[in-house]
Each structure stands twice: as structure tokens, then as C-alpha cells.
N, C-alpha and C positions, 0 to 999 in steps of 0.2 A: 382554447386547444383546437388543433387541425383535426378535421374527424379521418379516420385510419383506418383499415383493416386489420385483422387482427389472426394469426395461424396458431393452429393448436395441433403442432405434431410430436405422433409419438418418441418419433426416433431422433438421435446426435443429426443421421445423416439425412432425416428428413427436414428440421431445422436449416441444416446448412443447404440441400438444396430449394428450401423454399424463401430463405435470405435474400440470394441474389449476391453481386458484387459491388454493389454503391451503398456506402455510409449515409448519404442523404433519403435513400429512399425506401430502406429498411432497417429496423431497429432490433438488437434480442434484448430481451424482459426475462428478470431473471426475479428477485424479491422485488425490486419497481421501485424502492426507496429513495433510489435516483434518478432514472427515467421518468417518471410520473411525472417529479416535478419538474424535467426537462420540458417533458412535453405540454403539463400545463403553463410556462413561460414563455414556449415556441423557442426555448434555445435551441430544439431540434424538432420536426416539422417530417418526420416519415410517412410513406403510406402506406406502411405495413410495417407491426408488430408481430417479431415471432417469440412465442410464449413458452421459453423452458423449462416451467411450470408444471407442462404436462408430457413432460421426457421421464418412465420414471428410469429407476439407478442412480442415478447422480445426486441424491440425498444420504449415505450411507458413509460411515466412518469404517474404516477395516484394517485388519494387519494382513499385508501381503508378504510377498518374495522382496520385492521393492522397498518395503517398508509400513508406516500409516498412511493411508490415501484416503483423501479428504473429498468428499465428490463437491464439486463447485453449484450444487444446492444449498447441501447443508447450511441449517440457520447458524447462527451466528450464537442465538441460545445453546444450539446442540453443540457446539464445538466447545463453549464455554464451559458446559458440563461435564463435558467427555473427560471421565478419569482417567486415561491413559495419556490422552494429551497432561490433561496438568501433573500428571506424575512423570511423564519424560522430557514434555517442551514445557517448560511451568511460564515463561516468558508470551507466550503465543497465546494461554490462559486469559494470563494477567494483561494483556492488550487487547483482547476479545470483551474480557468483561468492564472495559474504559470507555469501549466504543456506542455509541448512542444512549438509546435509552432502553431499559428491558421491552417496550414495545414497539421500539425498530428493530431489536435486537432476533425477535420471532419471526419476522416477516426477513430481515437482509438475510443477503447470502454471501458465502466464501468468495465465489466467484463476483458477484458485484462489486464486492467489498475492494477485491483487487481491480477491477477495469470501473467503477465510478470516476466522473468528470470533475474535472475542478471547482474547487468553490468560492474559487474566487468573485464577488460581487459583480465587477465589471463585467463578465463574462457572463454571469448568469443575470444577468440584466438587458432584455430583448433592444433598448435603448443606444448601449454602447456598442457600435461598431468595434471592437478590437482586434489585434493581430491573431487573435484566435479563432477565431470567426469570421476572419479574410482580410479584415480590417488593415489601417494602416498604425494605428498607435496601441502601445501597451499604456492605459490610463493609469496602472498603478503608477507607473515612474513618477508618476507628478503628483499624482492623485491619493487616495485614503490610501496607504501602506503598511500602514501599524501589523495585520497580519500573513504580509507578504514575504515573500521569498529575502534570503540574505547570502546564499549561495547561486550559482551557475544562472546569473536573472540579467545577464546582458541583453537579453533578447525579451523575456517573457517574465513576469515575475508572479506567475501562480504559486503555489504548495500542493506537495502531494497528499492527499486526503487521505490515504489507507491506513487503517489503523495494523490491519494484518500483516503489510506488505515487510515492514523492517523486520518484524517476529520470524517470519519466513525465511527474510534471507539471512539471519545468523543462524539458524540452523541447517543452512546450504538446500534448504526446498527443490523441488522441482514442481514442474508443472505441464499436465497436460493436455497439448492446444489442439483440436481435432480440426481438420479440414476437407476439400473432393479429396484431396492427394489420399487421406489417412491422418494419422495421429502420429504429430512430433514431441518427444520430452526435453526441455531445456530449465535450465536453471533460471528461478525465480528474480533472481537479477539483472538475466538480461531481457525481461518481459518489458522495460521502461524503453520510452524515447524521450527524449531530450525534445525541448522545445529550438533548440539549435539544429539537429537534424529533423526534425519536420513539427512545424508550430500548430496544427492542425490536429492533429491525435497527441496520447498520453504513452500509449503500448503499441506492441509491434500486430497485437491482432488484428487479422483484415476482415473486413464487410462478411463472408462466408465461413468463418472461422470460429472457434466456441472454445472457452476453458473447461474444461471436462473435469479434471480433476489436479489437487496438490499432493505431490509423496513429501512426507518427513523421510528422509532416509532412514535406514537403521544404522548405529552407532552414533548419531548426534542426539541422541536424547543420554549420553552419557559426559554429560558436560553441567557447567553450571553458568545459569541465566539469569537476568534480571532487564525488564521495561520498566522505564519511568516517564512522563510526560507530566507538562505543567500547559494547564488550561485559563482562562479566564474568572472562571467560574466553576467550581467545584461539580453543581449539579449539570445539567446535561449542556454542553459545551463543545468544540471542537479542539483538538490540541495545538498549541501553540507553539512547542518545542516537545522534541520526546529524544531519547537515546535508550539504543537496545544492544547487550553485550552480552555477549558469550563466551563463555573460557572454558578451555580445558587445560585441568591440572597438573600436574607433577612430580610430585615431591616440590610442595610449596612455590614454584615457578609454574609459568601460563606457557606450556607446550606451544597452546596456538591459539588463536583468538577471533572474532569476528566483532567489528563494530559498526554499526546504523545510526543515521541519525535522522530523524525526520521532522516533517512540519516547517523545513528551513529552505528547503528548494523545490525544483519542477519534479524531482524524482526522490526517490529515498537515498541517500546518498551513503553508500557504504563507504568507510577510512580507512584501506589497506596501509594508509602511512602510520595513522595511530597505530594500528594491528603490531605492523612493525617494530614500534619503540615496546611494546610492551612482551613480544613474544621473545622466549627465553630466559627473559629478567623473574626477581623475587616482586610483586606490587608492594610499592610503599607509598609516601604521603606525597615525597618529591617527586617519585614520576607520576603519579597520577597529578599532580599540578603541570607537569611540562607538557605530558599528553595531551590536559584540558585546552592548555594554553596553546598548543599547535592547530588544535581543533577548529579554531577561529582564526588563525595567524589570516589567513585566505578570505576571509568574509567581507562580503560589499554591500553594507546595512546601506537600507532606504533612508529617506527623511524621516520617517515613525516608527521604525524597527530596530534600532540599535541594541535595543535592551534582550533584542534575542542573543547576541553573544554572549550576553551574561547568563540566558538560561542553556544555551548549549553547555557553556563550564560547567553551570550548576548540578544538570541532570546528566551530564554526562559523569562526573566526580562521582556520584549517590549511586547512579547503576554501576559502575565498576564495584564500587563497595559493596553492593548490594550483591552482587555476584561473586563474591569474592566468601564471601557468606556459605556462600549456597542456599 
């Protein structure tokens, strides 16, 4: 590990002016879950850690004007527990409590949870030059695949690692990103970058810039949700396919809908096309098959990954149903 300084301020704004503007030469420390092990790999090599640690407020769950706002400390235990989340986002719950192990689960936070790095091997291996890291090749194309991307991987072929971020965007989230300027709110969807517009970062947030806090809107906790993911390994694992749906009802027809699917590309990839085949219709056995089956019509499995089409139909089939439920 590079030895580093390390800032302990109190404030949003005293973080962001002690950051600086270069990603290489300063880092923010939120739960460290991630970073840590960044930095003992040297996949990232700062000379200053700012520590959000000791900002207090931004550990606090509350009902405002806005809505639930989720401050981007909050552990990932507390949100797990929060009865109000699992009585209105039950989906957001149910993907909180899949994500690690109950002893990263104390230390991560909201906000790490949504801006952590890729875990792709290649990358996180000081050895491989890749395109991520300035490099000239993506080693998966050729290389170990099996848990690589099968969506939008012409360029880059990571997975998005957030277990939170799909939960979020079918409940139309926001988030907000504080800066010098002040504090902007924008929808949780469009917090992703595309490894096609810049291969270098994941999110739109820059060097000086901090996730303060997530709103659940009010009225999207009057819907019915359901997350499912399929892992390698039952006990502590990362997901390999997940789909997260949300419907509101009718009179037995789905008004409107949201669907996610992740584990499968560089970002979480919502499906405004499936949305569409399904919104206004009764859910029956045939369209939830045609839906499935569009879901992947577009997919460009690696040499080792084919079999993830078959868990998109799968868990994507099981969370409609499951949601359908209530």
C-alpha cells in the first residue's frame, strides 16, 4: 500500500474543499469496503484520503417533504432493518439484506454501495494493464468470462456490482450529489456512465463532488415489488444475474411498471421495452414468456457466459410473478 494522508473534516463542504479536482490524487472513504482494498492492491495509489466518516448527518434515515432520504452513510445493516423501508420499498429490503455478509453489511454504506468499482478480476489485479486503467485491451474478451458482462460489452466487459442500485431505480430514486457550486438532485438512473462514453469511471461524480443523500419519493412505496438474484454460492457470493420489477396495479392490469436487470452489463440496465409490452395488459403466463424472451433477444454472451441468458429469463419470469403477488 502507498502511504497517504488522510483528512478528517467535519463538513459536506469541507470534504469537498479538501478533495481537490484529480481522481488520482485524492480519494473519499466512506465504509472503505472498497477503497481499502483498492488501496491495498495499488489499483488506486492517492495521496490523500478524505474521510466521510467524520461528517456527522449523513447517517440518518427520515421522512421529509421529498419523501424517505437515506443519508449516504447509512450502513447497509440500518437500512436493512428500517421498517418503513421494508413496509413501503420491500424490494430495496430484500437486496440490502443479499448484499454481503452481516459483517460488511455494518461497516458498508448506501453511498459506497452505489459509487464502488468494478470487480472485475482483471482490473482489480495491479498486473493487468486494461482499458480501464489506461490500458490497451479488455482481457476479459479473450480471457476468464464466465462472470462478465452480456449486455453493452463492446468496449468494456465489467458488471455492475451494486446490489442497491437496481432497487433504487424501480422505485424512480433520486439522489443527492453536493459540490463548490451547491447540491444537485437527479434521478438515480442517470448517476451511470457507460464504459462507451468514458472507460475510465463508472458514475457521473467528479474528484470534488460527494453523494449526500438518496429520496424514495412519496407515492412509489404504493406499488408492488419483488428482487431476485442468482449467485454461485448460496453463502456469501456476489450476484451473477438479478432482475428487479415493479408494478403498479389496476384493476388487475399493470398501470405502469419499471424493470432492472443487473449483474449483466457495465451499468444496471433498465428495460423501457419490456415495461412497454407489459404496461396496460392483464400478466399472464404467455406474455411473461415473450417479455422474457425479448429480454435477451439483444444479448452478446462471451465464450463463458451464455448461460446468463438463461438466468435473465429465469429470474426475471420469478420476480414478475413474485411481484404480482405482492
Amino acid at each position: 500500500m502507498k502511504a497517504f494522508k488522510i483528512a478528517q473534516p467535519k463538513t459536506v463542504e469541507g470534504a469537498i474543499g479538501v478533495a481537490g479536482d484529480d481522481f488520482s490524487k485524492s480519494k473519499m472513504l466512506a465504509g472503505g469496503t472498497d477503497l481499502v482494498g483498492e488501496l491495498k492492491e495499488r489499483t488506486q495509489t492517492p495521496d490523500l484520503v478524505v474521510n466521510l466518516k467524520s461528517i456527522p448527518g449523513l447517517n440518518s434515515v427520515k421522512s421529509t417533504s421529498r419523501g424517505l432520504e437515506i443519508g449516504a452513510l447509512v450502513t447497509l445493516t440500518d437500512l436493512a432493518e428500517n421498517k418503513e423501508v421494508a413496509r413501503g420499498w420491500p424490494a430495496l429490503t430484500q437486496t440490502t439484506l443479499k448484499t454481503a455478509t452481516p459483517q460488511v453489511r455494518n461497516t458498508a454504506t448506501v453511498g459506497g454501495n452505489l459509487c464502488q468499482r468494478p470487480r472485475c478480476w482483471y482490473y482489480r489485479d495491479a498486473t493487468y494493464p486494461c482499458l480501464k486503467k489506461g490500458g490497451e485491451l479488455c482481457y476479459a474478451r479473450e480471457g476468464e468470462n464466465e462472470f462478465h458482462a452480456i449486455f453493452d460489452n463492446s468496449t468494456c466487459n465489467i458488471i455492475h456490482p451494486s446490489n442497491l442500485a437496481p432497487a433504487l431505480m424501480v422505485y424512480g430514486a433520486l439522489m443527492d450529489i453536493t459540490g463548490p457550486d451547491g447540491t444537485e438532485t437527479l434521478p438515480v438512473e442517470e448517476f451511470w456512465v457507460s464504459p462507451e462514453e468514458d472507460i475510465s469511471v463508472e458514475n457521473i461524480l467528479e474528484p470534488n463532488h460527494v453523494v449526500t443523500r438518496i429520496i424514495l419519493p412519496k407515492g412509489s412505496e404504493s406499488s408492488t415489488s419483488a428482487y431476485l438474484e442468482v449467485r454461485e454460492k448460496q453463502s456469501y457470493d456476489w450476484s451473477i444475474c438479478g432482475s428487479t420489477v415493479n408494478l403498479i396495479l389496476d384493476g388487475g392490469k399493470v398501470r405502469s411498471s419499471r424493470i432492472v436487470l443487473s449483474a449483466v452489463a457495465p451499468t444496471p440496465v433498465r428495460r423501457t421495452d419490456l415495461e412497454e409490452m407489459i404496461n396496460g395488459k392483464s400478466i399472464n403466463e404467455k406474455l411473461i414468456k415473450a417479455v422474457c424472451d425479448e429480454a435477451v433477444k439483444d444479448a452478446t454472451p462471451q465464450r463463458d457466459n451464455q448461460y446468463k441468458t438463461i438466468l435473465v429469463k429465469a429470474t426475471l419470469s420469478r420476480a414478475i410473478r413474485r411481484a404480482m403477488k405482492g
